[in-house]
ROMIRO-531319 format. One record per residue: x, y, z of N, C-alpha, C, O, CB in turn. Coordinates in steps of 0.02 Angstrom, whole numbers, padded with zeros to 5 digits, always signed. Glycine has a CB too. Example, Ala and Ser with C-alpha at 12.3 -4.5 7.8 and 13.67 -1.06 7.14 Angstrom:
% ROMIRO-531319
+00660-00284+00390+00615-00225+00390+00660-00165+00390+00712-00166+00423+00565-00224+00452;+00642-00112+00354+00684-00053+00357+00645+00002+00394+00670+00057+00402+00704-00030+00286;
% end
This chain:
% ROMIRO-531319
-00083+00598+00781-00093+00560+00720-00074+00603+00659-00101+00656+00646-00167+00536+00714;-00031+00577+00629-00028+00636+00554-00069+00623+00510-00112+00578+00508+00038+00639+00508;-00053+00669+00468-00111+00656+00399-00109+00608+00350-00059+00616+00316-00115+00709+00355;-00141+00566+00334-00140+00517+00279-00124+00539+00211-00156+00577+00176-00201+00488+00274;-00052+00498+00194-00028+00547+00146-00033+00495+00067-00001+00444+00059+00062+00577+00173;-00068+00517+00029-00102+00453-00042-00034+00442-00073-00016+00497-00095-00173+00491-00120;+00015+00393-00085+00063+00405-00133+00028+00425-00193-00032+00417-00204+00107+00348-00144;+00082+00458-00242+00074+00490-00288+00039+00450-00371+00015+00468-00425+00142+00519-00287;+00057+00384-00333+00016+00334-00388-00076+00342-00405-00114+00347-00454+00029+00251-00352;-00081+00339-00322-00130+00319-00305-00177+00402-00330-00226+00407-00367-00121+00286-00224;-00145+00452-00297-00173+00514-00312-00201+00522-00393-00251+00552-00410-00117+00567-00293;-00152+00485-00438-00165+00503-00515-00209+00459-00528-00247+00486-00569-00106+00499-00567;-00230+00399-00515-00276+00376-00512-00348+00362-00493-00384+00318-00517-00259+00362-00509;-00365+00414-00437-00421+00402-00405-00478+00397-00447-00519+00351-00452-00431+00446-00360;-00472+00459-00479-00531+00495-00520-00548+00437-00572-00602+00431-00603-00504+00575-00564;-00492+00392-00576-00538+00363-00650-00544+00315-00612-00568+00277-00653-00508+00348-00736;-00539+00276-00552-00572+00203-00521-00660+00224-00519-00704+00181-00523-00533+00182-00421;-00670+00282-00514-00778+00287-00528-00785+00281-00583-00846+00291-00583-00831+00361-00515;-00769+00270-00654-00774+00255-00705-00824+00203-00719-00877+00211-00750-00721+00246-00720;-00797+00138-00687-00819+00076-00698-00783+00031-00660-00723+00025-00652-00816+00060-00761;-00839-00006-00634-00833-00061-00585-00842-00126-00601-00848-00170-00558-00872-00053-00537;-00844-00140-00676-00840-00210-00679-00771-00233-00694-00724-00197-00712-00887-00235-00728;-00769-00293-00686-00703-00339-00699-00685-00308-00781-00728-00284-00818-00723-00443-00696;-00610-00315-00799-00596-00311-00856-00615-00388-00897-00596-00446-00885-00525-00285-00854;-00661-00360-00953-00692-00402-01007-00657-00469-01034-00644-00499-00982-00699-00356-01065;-00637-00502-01080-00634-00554-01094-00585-00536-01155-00531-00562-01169-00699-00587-01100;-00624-00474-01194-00599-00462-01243-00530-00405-01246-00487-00389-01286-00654-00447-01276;-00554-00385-01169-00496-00332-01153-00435-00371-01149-00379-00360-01171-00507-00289-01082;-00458-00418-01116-00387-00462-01104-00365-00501-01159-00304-00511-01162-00394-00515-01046;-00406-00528-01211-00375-00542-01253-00348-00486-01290-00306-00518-01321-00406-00581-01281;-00340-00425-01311-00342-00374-01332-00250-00354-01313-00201-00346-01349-00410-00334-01298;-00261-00353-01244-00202-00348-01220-00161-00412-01200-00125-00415-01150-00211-00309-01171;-00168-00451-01236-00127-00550-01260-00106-00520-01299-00045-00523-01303-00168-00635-01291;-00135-00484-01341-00078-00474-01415-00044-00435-01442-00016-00442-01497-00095-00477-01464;-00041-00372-01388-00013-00326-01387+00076-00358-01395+00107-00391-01354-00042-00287-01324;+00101-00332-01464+00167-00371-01449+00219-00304-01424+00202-00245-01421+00199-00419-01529;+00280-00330-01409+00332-00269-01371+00386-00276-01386+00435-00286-01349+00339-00264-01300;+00381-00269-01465+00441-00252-01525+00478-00203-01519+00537-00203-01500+00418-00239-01590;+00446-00159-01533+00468-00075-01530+00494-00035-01457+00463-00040-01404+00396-00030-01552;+00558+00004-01465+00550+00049-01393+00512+00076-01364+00510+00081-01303+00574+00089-01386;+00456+00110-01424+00378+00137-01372+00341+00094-01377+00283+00115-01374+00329+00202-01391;+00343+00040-01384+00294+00008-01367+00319-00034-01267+00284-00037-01217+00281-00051-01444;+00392-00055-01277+00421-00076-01236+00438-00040-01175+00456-00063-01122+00459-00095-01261;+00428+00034-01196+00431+00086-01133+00369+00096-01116+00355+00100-01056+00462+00158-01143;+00323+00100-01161+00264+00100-01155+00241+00056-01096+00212+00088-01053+00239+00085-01214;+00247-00009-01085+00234-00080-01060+00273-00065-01002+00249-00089-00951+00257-00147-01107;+00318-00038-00995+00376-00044-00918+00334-00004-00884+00311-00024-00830+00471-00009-00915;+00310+00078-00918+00300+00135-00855+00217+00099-00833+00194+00108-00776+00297+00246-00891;+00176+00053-00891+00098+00057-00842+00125-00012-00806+00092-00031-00758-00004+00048-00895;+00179-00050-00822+00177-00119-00788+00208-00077-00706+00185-00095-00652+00242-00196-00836;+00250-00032-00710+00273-00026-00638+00220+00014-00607+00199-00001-00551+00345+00009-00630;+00196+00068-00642+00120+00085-00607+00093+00054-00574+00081+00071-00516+00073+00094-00637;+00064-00033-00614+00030-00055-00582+00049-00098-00524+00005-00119-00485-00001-00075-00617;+00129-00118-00512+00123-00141-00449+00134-00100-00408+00132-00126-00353+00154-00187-00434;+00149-00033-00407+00141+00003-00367+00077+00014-00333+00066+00010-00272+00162+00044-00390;+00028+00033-00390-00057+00045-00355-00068-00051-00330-00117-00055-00294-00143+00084-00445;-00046-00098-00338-00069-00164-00332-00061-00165-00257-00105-00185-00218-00029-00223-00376;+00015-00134-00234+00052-00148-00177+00024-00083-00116+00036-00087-00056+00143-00147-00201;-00012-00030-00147-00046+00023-00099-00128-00002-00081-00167+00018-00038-00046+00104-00143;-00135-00053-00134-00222-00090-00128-00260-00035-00164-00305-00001-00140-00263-00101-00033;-00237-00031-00220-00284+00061-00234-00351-00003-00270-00350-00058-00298-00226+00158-00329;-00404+00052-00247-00452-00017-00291-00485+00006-00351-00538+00038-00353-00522-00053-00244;-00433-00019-00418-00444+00002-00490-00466-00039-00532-00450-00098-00534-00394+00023-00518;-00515-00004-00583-00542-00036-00632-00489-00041-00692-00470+00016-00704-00606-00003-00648;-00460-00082-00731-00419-00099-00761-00434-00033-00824-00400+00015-00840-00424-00180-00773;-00533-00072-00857-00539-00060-00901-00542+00025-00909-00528+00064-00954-00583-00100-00917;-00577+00033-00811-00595+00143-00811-00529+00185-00841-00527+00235-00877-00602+00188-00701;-00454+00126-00798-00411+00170-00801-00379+00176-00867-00356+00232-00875-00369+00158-00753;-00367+00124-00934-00348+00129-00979-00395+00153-01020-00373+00154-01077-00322+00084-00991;-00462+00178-01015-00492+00218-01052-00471+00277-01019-00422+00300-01049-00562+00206-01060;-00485+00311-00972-00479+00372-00970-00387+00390-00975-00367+00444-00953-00522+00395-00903;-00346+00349-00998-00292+00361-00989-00308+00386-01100-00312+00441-01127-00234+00287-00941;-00310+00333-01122-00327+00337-01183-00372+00404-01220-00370+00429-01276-00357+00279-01188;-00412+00417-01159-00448+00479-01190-00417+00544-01176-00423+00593-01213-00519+00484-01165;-00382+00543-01119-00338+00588-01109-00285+00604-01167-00281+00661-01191-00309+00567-01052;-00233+00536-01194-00181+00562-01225-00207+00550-01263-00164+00509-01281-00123+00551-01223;-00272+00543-01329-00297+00572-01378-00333+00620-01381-00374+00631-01426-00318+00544-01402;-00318+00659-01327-00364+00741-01316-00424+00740-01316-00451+00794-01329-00357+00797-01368;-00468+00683-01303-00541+00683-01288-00557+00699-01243-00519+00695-01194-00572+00637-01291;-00635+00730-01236-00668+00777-01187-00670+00713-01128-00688+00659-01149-00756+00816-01217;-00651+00719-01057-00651+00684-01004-00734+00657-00995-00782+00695-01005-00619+00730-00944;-00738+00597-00979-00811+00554-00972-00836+00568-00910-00888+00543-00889-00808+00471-00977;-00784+00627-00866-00816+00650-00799-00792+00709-00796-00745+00722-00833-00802+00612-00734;-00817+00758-00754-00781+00829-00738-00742+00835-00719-00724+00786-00687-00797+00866-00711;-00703+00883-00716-00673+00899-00660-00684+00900-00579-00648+00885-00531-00665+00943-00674;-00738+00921-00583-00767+00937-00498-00773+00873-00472-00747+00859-00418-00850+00977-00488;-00818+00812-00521-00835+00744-00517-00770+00712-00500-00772+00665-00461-00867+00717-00580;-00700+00736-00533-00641+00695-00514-00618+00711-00447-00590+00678-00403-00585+00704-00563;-00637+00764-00450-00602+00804-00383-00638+00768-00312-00610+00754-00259-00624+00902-00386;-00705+00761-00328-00740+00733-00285-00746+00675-00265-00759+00661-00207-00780+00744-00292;-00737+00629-00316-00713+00564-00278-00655+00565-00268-00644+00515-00233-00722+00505-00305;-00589+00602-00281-00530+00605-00264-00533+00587-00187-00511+00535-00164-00501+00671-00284;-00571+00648-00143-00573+00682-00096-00640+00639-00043-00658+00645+00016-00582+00762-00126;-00656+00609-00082-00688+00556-00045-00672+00478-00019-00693+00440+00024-00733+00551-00078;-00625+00478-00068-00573+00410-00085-00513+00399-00033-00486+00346-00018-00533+00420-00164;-00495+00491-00003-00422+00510+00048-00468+00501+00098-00438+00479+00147-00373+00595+00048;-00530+00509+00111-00586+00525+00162-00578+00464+00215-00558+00461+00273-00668+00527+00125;-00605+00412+00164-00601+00355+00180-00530+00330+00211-00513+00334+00270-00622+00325+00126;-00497+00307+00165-00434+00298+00172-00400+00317+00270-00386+00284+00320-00406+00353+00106;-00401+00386+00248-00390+00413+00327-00443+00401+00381-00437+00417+00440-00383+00492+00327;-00491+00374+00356-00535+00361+00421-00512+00286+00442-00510+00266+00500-00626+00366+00406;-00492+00244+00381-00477+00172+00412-00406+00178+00443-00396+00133+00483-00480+00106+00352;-00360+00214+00437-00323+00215+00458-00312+00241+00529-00269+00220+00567-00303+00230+00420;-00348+00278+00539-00336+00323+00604-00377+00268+00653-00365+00268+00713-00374+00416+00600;-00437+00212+00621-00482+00166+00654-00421+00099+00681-00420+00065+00733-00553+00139+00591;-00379+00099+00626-00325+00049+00626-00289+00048+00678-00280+00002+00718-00283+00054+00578;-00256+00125+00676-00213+00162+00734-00251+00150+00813-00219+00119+00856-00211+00256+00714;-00320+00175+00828-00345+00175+00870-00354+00094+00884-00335+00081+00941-00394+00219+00863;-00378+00040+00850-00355-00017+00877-00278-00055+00910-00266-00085+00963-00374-00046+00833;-00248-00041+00868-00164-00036+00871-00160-00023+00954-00145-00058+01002-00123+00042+00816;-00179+00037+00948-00164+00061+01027-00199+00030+01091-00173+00024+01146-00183+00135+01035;-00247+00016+01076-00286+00002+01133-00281-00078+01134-00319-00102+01175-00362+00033+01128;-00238-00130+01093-00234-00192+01085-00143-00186+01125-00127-00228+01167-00252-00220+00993;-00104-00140+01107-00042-00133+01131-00055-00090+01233-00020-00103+01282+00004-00076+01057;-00085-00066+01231-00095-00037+01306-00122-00090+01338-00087-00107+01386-00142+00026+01315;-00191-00134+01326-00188-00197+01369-00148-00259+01374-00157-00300+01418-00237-00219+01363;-00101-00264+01327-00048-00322+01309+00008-00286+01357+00029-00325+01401-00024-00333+01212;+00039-00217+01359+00098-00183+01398+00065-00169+01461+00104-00133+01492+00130-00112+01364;+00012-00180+01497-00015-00163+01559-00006-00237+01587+00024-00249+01640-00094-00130+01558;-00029-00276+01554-00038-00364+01583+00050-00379+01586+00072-00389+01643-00091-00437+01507;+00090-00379+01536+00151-00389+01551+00202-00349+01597+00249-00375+01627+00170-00393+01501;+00189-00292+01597+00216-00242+01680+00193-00300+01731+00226-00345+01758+00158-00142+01705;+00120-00283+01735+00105-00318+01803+00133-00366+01803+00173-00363+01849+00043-00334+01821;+00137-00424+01770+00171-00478+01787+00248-00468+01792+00279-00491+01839+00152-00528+01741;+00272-00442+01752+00329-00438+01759+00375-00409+01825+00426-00431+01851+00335-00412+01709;+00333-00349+01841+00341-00292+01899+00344-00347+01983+00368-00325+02035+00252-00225+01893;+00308-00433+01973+00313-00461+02028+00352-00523+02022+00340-00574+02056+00252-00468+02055;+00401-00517+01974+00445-00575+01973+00519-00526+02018+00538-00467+02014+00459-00611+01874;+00542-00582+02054+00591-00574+02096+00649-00531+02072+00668-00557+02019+00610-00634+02113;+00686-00478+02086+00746-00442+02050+00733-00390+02008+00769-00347+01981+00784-00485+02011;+00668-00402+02006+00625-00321+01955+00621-00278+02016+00609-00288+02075+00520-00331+01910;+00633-00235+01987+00643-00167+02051+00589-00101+02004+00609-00076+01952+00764-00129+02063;+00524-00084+02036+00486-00035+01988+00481+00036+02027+00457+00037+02084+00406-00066+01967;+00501+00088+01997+00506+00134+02022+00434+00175+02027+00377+00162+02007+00557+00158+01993;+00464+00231+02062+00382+00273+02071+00355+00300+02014+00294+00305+02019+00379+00339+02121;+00383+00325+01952+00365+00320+01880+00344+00267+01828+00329+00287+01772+00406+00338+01858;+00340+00189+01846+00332+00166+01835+00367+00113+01785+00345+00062+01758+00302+00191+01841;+00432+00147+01783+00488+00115+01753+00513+00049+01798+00519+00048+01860+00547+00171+01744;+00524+00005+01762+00547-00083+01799+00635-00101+01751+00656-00091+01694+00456-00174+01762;+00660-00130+01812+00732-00116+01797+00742-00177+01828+00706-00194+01875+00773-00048+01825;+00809-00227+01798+00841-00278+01819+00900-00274+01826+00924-00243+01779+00833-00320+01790;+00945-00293+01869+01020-00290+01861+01037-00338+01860+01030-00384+01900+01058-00261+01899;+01080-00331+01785+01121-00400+01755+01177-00409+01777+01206-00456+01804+01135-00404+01683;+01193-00350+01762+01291-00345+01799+01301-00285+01841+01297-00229+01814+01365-00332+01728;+01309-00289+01886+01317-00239+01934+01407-00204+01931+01460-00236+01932+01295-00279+02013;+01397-00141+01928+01442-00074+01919+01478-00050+01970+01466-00077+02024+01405-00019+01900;+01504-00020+01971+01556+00018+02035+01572+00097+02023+01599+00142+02055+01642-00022+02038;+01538+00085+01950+01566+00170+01918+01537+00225+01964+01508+00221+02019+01532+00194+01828;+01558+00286+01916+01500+00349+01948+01435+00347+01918+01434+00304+01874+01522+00430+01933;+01383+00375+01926+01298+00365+01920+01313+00438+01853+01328+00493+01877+01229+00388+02023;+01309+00433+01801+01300+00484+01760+01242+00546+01778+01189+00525+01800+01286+00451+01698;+01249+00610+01770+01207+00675+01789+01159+00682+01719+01182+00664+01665+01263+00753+01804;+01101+00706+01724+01058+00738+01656+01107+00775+01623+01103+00802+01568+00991+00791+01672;+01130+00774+01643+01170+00833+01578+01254+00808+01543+01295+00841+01511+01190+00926+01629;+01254+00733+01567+01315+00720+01553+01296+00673+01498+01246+00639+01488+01359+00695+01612;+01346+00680+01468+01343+00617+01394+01388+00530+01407+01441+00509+01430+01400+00668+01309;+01328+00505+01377+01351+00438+01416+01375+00381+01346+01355+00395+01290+01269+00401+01472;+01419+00320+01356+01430+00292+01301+01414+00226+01306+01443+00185+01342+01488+00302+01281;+01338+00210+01247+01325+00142+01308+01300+00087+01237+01293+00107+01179+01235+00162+01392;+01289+00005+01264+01279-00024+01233+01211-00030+01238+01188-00005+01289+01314-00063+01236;+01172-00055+01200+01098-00062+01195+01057-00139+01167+01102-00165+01134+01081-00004+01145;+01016-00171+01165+00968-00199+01106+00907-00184+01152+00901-00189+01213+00978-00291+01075;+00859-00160+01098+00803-00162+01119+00732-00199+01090+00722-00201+01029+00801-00107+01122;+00695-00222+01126+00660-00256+01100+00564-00242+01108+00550-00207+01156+00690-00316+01124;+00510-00262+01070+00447-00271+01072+00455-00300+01149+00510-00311+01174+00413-00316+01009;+00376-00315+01193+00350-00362+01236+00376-00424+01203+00430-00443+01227+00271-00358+01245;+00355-00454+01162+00384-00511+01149+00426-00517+01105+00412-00534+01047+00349-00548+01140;+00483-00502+01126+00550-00509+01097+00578-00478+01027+00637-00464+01015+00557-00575+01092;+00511-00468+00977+00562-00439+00924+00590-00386+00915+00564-00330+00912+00546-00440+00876;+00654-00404+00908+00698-00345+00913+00701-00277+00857+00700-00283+00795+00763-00378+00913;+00704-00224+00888+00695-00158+00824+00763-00127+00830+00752-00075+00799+00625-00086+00841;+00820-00123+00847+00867-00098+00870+00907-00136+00914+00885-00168+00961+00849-00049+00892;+01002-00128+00884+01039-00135+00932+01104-00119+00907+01123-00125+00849+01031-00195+00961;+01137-00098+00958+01210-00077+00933+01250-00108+00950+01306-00083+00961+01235-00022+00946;+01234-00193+00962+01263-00227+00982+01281-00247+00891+01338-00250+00868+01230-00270+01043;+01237-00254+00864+01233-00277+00781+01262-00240+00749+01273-00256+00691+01171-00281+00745;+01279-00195+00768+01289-00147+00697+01390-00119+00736+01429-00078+00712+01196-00046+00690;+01398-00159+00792+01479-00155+00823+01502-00098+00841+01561-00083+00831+01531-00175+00778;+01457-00057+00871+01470-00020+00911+01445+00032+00939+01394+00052+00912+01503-00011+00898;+01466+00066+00995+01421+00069+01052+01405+00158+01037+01436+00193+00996+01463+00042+01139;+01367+00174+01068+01319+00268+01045+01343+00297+01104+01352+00269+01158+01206+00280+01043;+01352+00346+01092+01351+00405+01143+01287+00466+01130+01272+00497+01079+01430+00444+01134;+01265+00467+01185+01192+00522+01173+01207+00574+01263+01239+00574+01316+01077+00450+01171;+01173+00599+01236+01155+00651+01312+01112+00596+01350+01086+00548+01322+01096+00740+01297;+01106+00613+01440+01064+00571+01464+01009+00598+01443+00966+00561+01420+01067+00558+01528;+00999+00665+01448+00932+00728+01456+00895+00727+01378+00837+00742+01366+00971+00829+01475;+00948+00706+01328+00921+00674+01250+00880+00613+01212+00874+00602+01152+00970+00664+01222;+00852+00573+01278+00832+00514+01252+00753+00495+01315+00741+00517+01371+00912+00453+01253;+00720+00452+01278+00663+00441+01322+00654+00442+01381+00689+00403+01412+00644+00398+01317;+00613+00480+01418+00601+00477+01488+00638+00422+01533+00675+00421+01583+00532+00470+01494;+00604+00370+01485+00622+00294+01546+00687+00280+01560+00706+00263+01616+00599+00214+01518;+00757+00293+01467+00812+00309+01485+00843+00326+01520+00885+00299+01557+00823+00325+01470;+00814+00413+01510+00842+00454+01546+00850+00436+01632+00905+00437+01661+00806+00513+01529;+00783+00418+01668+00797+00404+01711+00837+00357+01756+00863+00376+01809+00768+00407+01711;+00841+00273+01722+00873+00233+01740+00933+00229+01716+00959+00174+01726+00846+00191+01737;+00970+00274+01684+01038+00311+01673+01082+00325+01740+01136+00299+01751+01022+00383+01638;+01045+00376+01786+01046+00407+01806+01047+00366+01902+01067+00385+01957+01002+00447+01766;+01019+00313+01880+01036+00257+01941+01077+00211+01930+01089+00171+01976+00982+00219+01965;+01108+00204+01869+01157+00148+01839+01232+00176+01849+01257+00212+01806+01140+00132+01753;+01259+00160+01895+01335+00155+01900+01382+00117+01823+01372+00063+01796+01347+00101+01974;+01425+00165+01808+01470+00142+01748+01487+00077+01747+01515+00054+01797+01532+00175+01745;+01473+00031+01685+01500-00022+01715+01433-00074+01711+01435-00129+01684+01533-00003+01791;+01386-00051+01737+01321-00084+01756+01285-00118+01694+01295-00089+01641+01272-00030+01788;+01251-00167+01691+01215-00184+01642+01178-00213+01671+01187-00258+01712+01236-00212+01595;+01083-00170+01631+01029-00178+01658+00990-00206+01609+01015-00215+01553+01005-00125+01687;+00907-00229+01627+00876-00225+01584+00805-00191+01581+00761-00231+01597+00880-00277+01569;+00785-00136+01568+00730-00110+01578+00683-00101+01530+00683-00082+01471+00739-00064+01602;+00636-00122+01576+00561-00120+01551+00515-00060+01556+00482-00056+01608+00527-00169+01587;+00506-00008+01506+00489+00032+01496+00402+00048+01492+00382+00034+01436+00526+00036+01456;+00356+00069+01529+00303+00071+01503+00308+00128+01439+00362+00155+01427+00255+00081+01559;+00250+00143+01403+00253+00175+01339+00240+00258+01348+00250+00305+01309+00196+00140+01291;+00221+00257+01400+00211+00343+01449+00275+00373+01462+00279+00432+01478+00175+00337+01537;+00338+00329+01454+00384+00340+01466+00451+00312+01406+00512+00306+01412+00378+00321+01529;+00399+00299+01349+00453+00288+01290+00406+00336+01239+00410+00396+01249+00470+00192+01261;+00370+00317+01194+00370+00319+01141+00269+00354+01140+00243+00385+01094+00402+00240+01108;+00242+00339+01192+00186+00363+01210+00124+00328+01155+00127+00272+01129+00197+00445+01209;+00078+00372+01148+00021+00336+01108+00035+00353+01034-00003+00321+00996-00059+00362+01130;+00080+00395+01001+00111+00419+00948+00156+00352+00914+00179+00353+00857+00154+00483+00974;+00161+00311+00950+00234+00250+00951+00290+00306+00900+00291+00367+00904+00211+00141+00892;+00315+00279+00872+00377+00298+00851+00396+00262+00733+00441+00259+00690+00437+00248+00932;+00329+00248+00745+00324+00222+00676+00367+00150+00655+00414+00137+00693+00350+00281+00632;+00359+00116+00616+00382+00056+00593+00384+00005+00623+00366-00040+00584+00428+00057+00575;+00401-00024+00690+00395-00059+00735+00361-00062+00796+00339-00111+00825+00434-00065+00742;+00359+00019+00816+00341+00035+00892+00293+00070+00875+00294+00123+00842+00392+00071+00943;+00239+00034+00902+00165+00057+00856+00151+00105+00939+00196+00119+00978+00082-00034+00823;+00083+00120+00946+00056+00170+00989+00051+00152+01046+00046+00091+01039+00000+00193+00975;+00050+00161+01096+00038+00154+01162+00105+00067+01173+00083+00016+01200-00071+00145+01177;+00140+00069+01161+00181-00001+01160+00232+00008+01227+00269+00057+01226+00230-00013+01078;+00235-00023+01268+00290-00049+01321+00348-00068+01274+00340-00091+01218+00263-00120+01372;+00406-00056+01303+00458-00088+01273+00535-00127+01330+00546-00118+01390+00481-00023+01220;+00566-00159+01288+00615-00197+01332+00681-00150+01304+00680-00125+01247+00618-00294+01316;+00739-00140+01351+00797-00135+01315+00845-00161+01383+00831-00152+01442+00810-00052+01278;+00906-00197+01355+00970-00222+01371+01025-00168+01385+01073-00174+01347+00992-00266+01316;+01031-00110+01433+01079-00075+01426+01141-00089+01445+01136-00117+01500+01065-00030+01444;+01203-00084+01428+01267-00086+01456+01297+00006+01449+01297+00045+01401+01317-00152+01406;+01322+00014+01532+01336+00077+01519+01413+00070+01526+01436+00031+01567+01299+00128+01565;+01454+00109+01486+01501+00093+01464+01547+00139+01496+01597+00120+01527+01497+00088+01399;+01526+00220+01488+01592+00253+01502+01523+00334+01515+01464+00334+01497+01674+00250+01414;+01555+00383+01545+01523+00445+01563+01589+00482+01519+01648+00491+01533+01510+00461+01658;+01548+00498+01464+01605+00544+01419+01638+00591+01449+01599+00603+01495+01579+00582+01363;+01693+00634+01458+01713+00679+01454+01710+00743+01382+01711+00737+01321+01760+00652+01473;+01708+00787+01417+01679+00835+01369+01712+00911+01377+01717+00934+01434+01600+00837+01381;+01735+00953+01315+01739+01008+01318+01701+01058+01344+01646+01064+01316+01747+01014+01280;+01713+01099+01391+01672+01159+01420+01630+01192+01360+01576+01215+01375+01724+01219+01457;+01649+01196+01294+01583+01217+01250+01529+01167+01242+01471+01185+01248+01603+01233+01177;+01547+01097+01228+01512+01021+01213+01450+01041+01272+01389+01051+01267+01574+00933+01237;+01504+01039+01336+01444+01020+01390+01386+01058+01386+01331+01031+01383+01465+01027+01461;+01395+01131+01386+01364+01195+01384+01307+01183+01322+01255+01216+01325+01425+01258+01369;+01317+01136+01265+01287+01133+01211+01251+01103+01224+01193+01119+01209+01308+01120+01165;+01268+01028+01267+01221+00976+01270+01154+00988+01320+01094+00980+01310+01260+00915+01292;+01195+01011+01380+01157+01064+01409+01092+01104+01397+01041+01096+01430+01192+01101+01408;+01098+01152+01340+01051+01171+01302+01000+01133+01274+00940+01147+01273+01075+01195+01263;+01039+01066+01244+01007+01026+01210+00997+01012+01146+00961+00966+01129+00970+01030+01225;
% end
């Protein structure tokens, strides 16, 4: 799990959301109705707190309108702060506290909602006819059957891909983007790597990956959350040829 990282909005703000917790006033808002935006500082003025605020709007920071334009106000008229330092520091640091605890609570649901959803769909899947599941637990279909050679761990392969969620939505494919990758076999997820390595050139499979063997309880961020099974469409295309330094490199790794 990494560390919960506050954007930088949110960080400049913490300290003054303990200020005050009531709704902004009646008069505040009329106050700021009549603010007109004639002038360049007044009009630059108005752009940098208007984009501020959908920034903190769009992170959920939870701010008092009225805490933050006072202590913004007392600040750039050099008035003594209405809290300490230590006091800012401290709800700062209580505010990330939180924050990272719902998140890591988030994460830990995530996972354990994606490991019983990718366990129920293996099993079922693992007993439909033409699924072939190996002793690692990797499940493989053959779409189009190959004649090529079976690529080695250490050889670089040139292949087509889409890959997808359990249920279908797709995060990747180089079918979309027109054209096809070359990677090491020994360079890419376990589950890859292995059913590479039984796929004759030529072949096009479709394998079903448990997450022990892709992306693990870490997922892979943005789509492929923690503990997630995944689908991919491979077409293997060609077993590169390679310079005696290349190989030696890839080799290494």
């Amino acid at each position: 799990m990494k560390k919960y990282a506050l954007p930088l909005a949110v960080v400049a703000a913490i300290g003054l959301t303990a200020c005050n917790e009531k709704a902004e006033t009646p008069a505040a808002e009329t106050a700021a109705a009549e603010i007109k935006l004639e002038s360049t500082q007044q009009r630059l003025s108005y752009g940098i707190a208007y984009g501020l605020g959908k920034r903190m709007s769009a992170d959920a920071v939870p701010l008092d309108v009225d805490a933050f334009t006072a202590g913004l106000r007392d600040a750039m008229e050099g008035k003594e702060g209405r809290m300490t330092n230590e006091e800012i520091q401290a709800e700062m640091q209580a505010y990330q506290q939180r924050m990272q605890a719902e998140a890591e609570a988030a994460q830990a649901a995530q996972a354990e909602a994606n490991a019983s959803a990718s366990a129920a769909f293996l099993e079922e899947n693992g007993a439909r006819d033409g699924v072939v599941t190996t002793e690692s637990g990797l499940q493989y279909e053959v779409l189009e059957a190959g004649d090529g050679e079976k690529p080695g761990a250490d050889d670089v392969v040139d292949v087509n891909y889409r890959g997808t969620l359990i249920d279908g939505t797709e995060f990747d494919s180089s079918y979309k983007r027109g054209e096809s990758v070359q990677f090491g076999v020994g360079q890419v997820i376990s589950g890859w790597t292995e059913a590479l390595q039984l796929m004759p050139v030529g072949s096009k499979w479709k394998l079903y990956i448990p997450a022990e063997l892709a992306y693990g309880a870490g997922g892979a961020g943005g789509m492929i959350g923690p503990n997630a099974a995944l689908v991919f469409e491979v077409e293997l295309l060609d077993i590169v040829e390679q310079e005696e330094g290349e190989a030696e490199a890839a080799a290494e790794g």
